[in-house]
C-alpha positions as a Markdown table, in Angstrom:
| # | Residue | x | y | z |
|---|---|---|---|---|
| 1 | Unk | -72.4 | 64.1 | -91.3 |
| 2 | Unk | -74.7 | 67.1 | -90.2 |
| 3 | Unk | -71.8 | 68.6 | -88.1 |
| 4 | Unk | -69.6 | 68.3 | -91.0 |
| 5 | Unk | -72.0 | 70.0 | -93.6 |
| 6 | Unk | -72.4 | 72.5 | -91.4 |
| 7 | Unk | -68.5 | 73.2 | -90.8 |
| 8 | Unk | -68.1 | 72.9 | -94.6 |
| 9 | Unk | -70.7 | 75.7 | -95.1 |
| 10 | Unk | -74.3 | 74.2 | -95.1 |
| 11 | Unk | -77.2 | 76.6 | -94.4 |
| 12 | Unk | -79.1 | 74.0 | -93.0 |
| 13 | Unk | -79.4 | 69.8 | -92.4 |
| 14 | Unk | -82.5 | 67.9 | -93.5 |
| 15 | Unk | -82.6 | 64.7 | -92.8 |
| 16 | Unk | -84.7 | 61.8 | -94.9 |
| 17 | Unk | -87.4 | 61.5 | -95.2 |
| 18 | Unk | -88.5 | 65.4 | -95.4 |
| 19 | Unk | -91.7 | 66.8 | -95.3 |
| 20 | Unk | -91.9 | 68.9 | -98.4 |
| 21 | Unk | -93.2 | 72.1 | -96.6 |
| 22 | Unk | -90.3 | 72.1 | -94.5 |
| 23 | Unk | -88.4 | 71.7 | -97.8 |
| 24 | Unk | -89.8 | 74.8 | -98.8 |
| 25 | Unk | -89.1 | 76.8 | -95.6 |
| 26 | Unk | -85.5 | 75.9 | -95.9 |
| 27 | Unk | -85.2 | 77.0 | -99.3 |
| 28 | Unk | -87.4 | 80.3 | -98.9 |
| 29 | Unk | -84.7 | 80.7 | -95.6 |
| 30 | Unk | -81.7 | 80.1 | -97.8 |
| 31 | Unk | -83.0 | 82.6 | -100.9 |
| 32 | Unk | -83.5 | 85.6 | -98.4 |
| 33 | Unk | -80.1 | 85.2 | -97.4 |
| 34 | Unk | -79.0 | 84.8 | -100.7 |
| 35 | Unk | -80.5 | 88.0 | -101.3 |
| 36 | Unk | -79.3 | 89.8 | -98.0 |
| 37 | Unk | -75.9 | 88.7 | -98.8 |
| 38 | Unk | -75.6 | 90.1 | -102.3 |
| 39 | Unk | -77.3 | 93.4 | -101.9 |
| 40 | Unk | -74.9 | 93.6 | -98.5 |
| 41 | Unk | -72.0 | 92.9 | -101.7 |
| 42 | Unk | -73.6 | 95.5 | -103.8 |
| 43 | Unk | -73.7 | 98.0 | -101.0 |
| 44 | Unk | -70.1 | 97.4 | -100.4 |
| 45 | Unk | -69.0 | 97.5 | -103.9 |
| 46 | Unk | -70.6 | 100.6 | -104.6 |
| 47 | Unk | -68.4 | 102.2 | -101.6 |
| 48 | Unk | -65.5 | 100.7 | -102.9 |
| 49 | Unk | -65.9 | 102.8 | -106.5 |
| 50 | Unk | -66.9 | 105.5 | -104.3 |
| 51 | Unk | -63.3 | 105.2 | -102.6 |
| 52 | Unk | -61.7 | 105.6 | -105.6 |
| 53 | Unk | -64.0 | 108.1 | -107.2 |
| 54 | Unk | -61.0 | 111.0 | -106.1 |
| 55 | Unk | -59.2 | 111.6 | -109.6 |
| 56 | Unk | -56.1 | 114.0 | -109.7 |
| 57 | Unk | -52.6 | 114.5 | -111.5 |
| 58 | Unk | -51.8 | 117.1 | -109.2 |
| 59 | Unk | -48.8 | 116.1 | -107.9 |
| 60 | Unk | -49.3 | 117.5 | -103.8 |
| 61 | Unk | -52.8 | 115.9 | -103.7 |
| 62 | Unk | -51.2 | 112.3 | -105.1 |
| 63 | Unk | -48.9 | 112.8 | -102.3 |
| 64 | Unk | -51.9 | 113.1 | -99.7 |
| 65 | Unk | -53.6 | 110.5 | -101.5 |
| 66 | Unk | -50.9 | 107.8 | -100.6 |
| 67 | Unk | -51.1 | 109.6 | -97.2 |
| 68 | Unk | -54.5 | 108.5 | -96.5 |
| 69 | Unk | -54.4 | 105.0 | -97.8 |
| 70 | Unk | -51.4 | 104.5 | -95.2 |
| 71 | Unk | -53.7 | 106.0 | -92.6 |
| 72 | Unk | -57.1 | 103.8 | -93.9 |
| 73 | Unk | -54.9 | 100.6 | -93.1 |
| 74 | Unk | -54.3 | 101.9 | -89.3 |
| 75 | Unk | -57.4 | 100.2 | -86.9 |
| 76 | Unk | -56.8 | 102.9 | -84.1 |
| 77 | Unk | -56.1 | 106.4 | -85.9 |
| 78 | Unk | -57.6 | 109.7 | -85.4 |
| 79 | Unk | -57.7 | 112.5 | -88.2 |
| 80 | Unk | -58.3 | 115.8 | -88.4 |
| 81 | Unk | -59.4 | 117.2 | -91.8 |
| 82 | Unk | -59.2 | 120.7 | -92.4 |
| 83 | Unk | -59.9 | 122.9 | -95.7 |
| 84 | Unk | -62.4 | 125.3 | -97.4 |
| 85 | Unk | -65.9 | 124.6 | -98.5 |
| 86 | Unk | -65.9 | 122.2 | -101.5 |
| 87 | Unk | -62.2 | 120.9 | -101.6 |
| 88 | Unk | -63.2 | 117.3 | -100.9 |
| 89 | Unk | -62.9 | 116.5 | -97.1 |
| 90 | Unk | -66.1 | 114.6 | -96.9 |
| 91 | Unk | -64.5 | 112.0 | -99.6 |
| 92 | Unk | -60.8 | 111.8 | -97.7 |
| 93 | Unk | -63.0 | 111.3 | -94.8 |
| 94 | Unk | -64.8 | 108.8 | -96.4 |
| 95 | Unk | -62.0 | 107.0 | -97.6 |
| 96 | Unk | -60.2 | 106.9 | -94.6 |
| 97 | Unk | -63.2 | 105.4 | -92.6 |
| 98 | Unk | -64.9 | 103.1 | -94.8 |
């Protein structure tokens, strides 16, 4: 049953009886990565709004916009991003690669 808990998900197997400071290891163990896991969800969500943070009804920049979304679902691409001082290359980049 420990090999199946553990294929179904389990963070760990205790097995009776328990000692109740091991109990309390496990738990402590299973909260952290709890914790790791959502702030690594919170990170990832807050990239994703970033990723859609670029807001235009121009109609040349929704052309490039469908552009890069074709390119962000390519694993082996390179880019080169080209353009003045402030026209947004860091968040095409961005969205591209993250």
């Amino acid at each position: 049953s420990a090999v199946q808990a553990m294929k179904a998900g389990a963070m760990e197997y205790i097995t009776k009886p328990f000692d109740l400071d091991e109990m309390e290891v496990q738990l402590d163990r299973a909260f952290n990565q709890y914790q790791m896991n959502r702030k690594i969800q919170l990170i990832e969500d807050e990239r994703e709004k970033e990723k859609q943070s670029i807001i235009t009804e121009n109609e040349e920049m929704l052309k490039v916009l469908e552009d890069v979304k074709r390119l962000a679902a390519l694993d082996d691409v390179t880019v080169l991003i080209t353009g003045e001082t402030g026209t947004g290359k860091e968040l095409i980049a961005d969205y591209i690669f993250s």
